[in-house]
N, C-alpha and C positions, 0 to 999 in steps of 0.2 A: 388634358389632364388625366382622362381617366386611361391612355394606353400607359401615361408615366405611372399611374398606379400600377397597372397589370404588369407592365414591366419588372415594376420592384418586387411586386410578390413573386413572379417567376424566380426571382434571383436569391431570395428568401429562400423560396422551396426549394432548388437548387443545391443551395450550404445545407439544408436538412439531410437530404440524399447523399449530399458527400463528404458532411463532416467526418461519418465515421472513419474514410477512408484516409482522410489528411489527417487524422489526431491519431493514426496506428503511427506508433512508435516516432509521433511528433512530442518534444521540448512541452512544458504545460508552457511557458510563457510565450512560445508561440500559439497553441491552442486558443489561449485567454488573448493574444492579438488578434485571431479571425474573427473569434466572436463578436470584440468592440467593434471590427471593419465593417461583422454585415450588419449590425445593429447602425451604424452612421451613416450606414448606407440607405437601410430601409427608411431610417426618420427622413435622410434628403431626399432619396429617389435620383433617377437621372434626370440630366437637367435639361431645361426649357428655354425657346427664346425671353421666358421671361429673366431669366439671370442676365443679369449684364456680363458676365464672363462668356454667355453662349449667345450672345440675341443676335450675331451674324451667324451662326454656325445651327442650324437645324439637324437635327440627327432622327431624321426620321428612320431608315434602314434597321438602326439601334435599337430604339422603342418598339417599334413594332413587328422586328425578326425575333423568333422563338432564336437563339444559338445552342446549339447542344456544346456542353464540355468537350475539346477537342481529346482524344486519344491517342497512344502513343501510335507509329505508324512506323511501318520498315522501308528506310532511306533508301534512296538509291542515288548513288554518285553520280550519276549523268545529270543529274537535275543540279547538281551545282555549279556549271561551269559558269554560267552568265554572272555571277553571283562572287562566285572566288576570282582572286587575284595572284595568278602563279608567281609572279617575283615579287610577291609581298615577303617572304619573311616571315619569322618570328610563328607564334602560336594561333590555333584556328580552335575556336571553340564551335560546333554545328547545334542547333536547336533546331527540330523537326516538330511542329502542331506544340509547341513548349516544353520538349523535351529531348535531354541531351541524345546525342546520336555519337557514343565515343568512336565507331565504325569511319565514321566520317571527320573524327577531329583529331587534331596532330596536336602534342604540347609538349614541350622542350623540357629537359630536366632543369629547372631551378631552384639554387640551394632556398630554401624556408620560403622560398615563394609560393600560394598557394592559386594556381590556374586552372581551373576546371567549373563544376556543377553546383549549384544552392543545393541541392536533392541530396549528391552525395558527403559533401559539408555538415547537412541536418544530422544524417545518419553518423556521419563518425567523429565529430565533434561539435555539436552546436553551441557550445561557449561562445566560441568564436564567431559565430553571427549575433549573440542576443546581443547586444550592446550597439547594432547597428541599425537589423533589420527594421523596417517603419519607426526608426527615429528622426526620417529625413522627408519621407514624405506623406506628408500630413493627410489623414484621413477622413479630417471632421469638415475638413473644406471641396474634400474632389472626390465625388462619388466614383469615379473613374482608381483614385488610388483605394479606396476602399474596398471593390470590388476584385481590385488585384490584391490586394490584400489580404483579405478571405479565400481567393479560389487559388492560388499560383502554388504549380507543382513544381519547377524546376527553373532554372535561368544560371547564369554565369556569373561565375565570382571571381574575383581577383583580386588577393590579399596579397601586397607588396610590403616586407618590413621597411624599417627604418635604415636609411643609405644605400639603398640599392636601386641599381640603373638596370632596366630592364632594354637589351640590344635589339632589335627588330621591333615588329608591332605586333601588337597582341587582336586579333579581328575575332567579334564576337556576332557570330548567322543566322539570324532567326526566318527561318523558313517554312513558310503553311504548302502544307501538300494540297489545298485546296480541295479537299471530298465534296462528294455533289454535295451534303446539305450542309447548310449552314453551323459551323461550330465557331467557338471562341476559343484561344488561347492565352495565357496569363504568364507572361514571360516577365521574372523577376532579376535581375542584375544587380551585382552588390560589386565597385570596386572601392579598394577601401586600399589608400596610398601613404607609408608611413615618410616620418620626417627624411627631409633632404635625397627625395629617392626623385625619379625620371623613369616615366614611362610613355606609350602610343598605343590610343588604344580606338580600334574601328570598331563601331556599333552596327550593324546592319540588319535589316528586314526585306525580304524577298516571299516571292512565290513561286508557283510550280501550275499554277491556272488560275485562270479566270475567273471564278465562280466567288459567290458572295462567302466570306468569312469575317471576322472580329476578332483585331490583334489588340491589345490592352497592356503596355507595357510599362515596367516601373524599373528606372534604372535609380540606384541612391550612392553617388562619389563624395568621398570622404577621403580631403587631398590637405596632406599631413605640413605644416612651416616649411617653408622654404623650398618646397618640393615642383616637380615643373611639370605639367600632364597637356599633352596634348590629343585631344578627343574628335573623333567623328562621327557621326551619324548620317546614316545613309538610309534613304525609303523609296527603295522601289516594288510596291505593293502592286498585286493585281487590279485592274481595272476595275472593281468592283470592292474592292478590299475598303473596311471601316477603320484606319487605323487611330488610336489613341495612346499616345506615348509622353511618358513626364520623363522627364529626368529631376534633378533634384542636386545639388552642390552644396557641401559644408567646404567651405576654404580658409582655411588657419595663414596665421603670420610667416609674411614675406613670400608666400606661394605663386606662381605662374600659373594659371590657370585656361586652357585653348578651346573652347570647343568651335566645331564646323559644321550646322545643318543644314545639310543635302537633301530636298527632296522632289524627288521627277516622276514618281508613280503613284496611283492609288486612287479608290473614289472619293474617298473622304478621310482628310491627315488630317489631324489636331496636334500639334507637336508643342509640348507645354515644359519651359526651361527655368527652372528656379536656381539663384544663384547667391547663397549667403554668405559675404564677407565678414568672415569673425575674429579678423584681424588685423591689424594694419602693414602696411608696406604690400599688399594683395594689388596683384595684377590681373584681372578676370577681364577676359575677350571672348566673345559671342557674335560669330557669322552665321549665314544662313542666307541660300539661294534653293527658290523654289520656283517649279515647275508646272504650269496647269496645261491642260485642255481640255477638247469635249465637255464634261458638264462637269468636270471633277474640283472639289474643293477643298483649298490648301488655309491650313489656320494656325499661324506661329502666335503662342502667348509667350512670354516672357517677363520675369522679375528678374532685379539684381538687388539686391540689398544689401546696403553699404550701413556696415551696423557700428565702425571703426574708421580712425582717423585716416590719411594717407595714405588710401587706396585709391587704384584706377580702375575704371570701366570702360571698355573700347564694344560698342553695338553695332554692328552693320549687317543689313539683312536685305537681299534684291529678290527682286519677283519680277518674271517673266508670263506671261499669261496670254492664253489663245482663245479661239472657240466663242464660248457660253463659259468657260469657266470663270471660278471665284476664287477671291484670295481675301485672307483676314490675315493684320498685324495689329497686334496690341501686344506693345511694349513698354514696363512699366523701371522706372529708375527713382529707388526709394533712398533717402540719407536721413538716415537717424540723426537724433539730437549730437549725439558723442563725436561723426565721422565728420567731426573739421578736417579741409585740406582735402578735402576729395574732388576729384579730377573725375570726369563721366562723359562719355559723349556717344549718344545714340541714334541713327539714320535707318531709313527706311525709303527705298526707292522700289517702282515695280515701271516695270514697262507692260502695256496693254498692246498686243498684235489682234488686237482684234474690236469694232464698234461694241459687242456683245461680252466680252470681258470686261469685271469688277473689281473694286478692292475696296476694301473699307480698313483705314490705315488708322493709327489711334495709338501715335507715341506719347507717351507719360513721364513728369519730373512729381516724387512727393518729397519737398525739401523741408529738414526740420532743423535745417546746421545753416550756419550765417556765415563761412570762409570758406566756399566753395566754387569748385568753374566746373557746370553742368550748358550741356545745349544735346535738344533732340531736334528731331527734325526730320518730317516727309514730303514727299516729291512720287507724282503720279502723271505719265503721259504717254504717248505713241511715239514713236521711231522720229527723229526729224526730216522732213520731208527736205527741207535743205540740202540736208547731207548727202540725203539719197542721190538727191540731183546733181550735186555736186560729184558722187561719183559714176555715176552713168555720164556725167560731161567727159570720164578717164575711159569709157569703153564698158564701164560695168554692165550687167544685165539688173533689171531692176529685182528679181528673188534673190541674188548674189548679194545684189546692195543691201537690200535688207536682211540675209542673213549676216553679214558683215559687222554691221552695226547694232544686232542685238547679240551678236556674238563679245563684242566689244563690252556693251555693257554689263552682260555675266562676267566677263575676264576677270573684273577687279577681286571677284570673290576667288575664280577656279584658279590665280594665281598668288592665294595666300595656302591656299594646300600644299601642305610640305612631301606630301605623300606622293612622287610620281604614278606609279601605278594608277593610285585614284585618281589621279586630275588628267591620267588617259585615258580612262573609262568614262570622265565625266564630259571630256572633251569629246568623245564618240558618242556618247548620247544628246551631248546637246545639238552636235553636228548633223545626227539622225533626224532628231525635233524639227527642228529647222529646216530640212530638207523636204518636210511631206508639205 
């Protein structure tokens, strides 16, 4: 308890030191949001295996690493190749230590579409953010969004109007140069997707070394009637990397809504998915294939919240795990009183490669509506030894046979990515994994 005290006050003194520098020629209504952020923050403090949201998730490195505020840093292109997708297409926003790198980003001319920086948006029209920013992700509940929401200097916007199809993908890079000491980064994302529009959009997080840092990210999508988004995230953080990432979803009437979480690197992912159906005829699908080994620990929460009639929910999330490492699922499927007619169905499967790998899985139904067809459900084992055998009786070698069939089992996921590119990269990393 008393490093979660010290922690907070660091983080208090902190906003002291750098308010002045965030309220030059910031919005007062954003000034008067950091204030409430760090004030909700210092009453929670960070959290403890005593919360039931974290009691599998220990964050020591967190509490008890000083992080200094990450600064800006001079990119260099060679450090993106692992990281970019040359026949991706479409728009590359770059984020260096949380802040834009335009040296390094490519964005296409489109008409009233707005694709680029939170930073430079504040500066030359902040209208156009106050109605959005932290009205998605709630700051009274996640010390995590609060924190980003008092310090965050920059991240990626993408204001799409009403009817419009955006052609390629839009990939947004957040990249730590990793300095030797320990810094934190506050990477903010707003996309914000007007009626009847269609767009692709890749989230991503990378490094450039080794070395311990704190990535804390707040993404808030605002996906306009009828409108179709398909979303990815990807986390390949350094060995060592703490990463904490929310995303957040408002989804209006009749919408498609896709996301895909990818995660294969890092010491410590929290990847936390909130999803609120605020309409009906809403289609919200939610994947996610994660990654462990060595001692590294991978932790998906998720809500969907079904607040309206005649919506769907499709959940499927696989976990692969080696070593010593850990995995956390908690998956939560809410229906309010109102969303008669709702259809939901949530899975969770992990495969353990190893006696010394864990998972603590903890699918969730909160049902408050009587005419509904909801089922969740998890499944936790090893490779079958059957199989194996059964194909070593064809000639196989038995690492072959076991990459075989834990290759199979990720499939179901790396062949709902519509993205070739990424499902070639992902297919080479998992082919790598597998091979050591």
């Amino acid at each position: 308890m008393a490093s979660t005290i010290q922690s907070t006050g660091q983080y208090s003194e902190e906003f002291v030191r750098a308010e002045p520098g965030l309220a030059a020629g910031a919005p007062n209504w954003l000034t008067q949001l950091r204030r409430g952020a760090i004030t909700a923050f210092a009453e929670s403090g960070l959290p403890t295996r005593k919360s039931e949201e974290w009691r599998f998730t220990p964050i020591p490195q967190i509490v008890e690493t000083t992080f200094k505020p990450a600064r800006p840093s001079s990119p260099n292109s060679r450090d993106l190749g692992q990281f970019t997708f040359d026949d991706l297409g479409g728009d590359q926003l770059v984020f260096v230590d949380g802040y834009f790198a335009s040296a390094l980003s490519t964005v296409g001319d489109h008409a009233k579409v707005y694709i680029g920086s939170v930073a430079q948006l504040l500066r030359d029209d902040p209208s156009k953010l106050e109605r959005y920013i932290g009205r998605c992700a709630d700051v009274a509940t996640s010390p995590f969004n609060a924190l980003n929401t008092a310090f965050f200097a920059d991240g990626a916007c993408v204001i799409i109007p009403r009817g419009a199809v955006i052609e390629g993908v839009i990939h947004i890079l957040h990249l730590s140069s990793g300095p030797s000491e320990p810094v934190v980064s506050y990477p903010r994302n707003l996309i914000v997707v007007g009626e009847n529009s269609q767009a692709t959009i890749v989230e991503s997080y990378g490094a450039t070394s080794d070395n311990l840092y704190f990535t804390n990210s707040v993404t808030e999508v605002y996906v306009g009637a009828s409108s179709v988004i398909d979303h990815y995230k990807l986390v390949r953080e350094g060995d060592k990397a703490q990463h904490v990432g929310t995303m957040q979803v408002e989804i209006q009437r009749a919408a498609n809504f896709t996301s895909q979480n990818i995660t294969m690197a890092g010491g410590l992912v929290r990847s936390n998915v909130g999803a609120h159906l605020a309409g009906e005829g809403i289609v919200c699908t939610l994947n996610g294939l994660y990654m462990g080994r060595d001692r590294q620990l991978v932790d998906n929460h998720t809500l969907i919240d079904h607040a309206m009639p005649n919506c769907e929910s499709h959940e499927l999330y696989k976990g692969i795990l080696s070593d010593k490492s850990r995995g956390v699922f908690n998956g939560k499927i809410m229906v309010r009183p109102d969303a008669q007619k709702t259809d939901a169905k949530q899975t969770n499967k992990t495969l353990l490669l190893s006696k010394e790998a864990t998972i603590d899985t903890k699918p969730q139904l909160e049902i408050f509506a009587d005419d509904v067809k909801c089922t969740h459900g998890a499944a936790v084992g090893q490779v079958d030894e059957e199989a194996i055998f059964y194909l070593r009786t064809r000639g196989i070698g038995e690492a072959d046979a076991r990459s075989m069939m834990t290759y199979a089992f990720a499939s179901d996921i790396i062949t709902r990515i519509a993205i070739e590119p990424i499902r070639r990269r992902l297919d080479q990393a998992l082919f790598a994994e597998l091979g050591k």
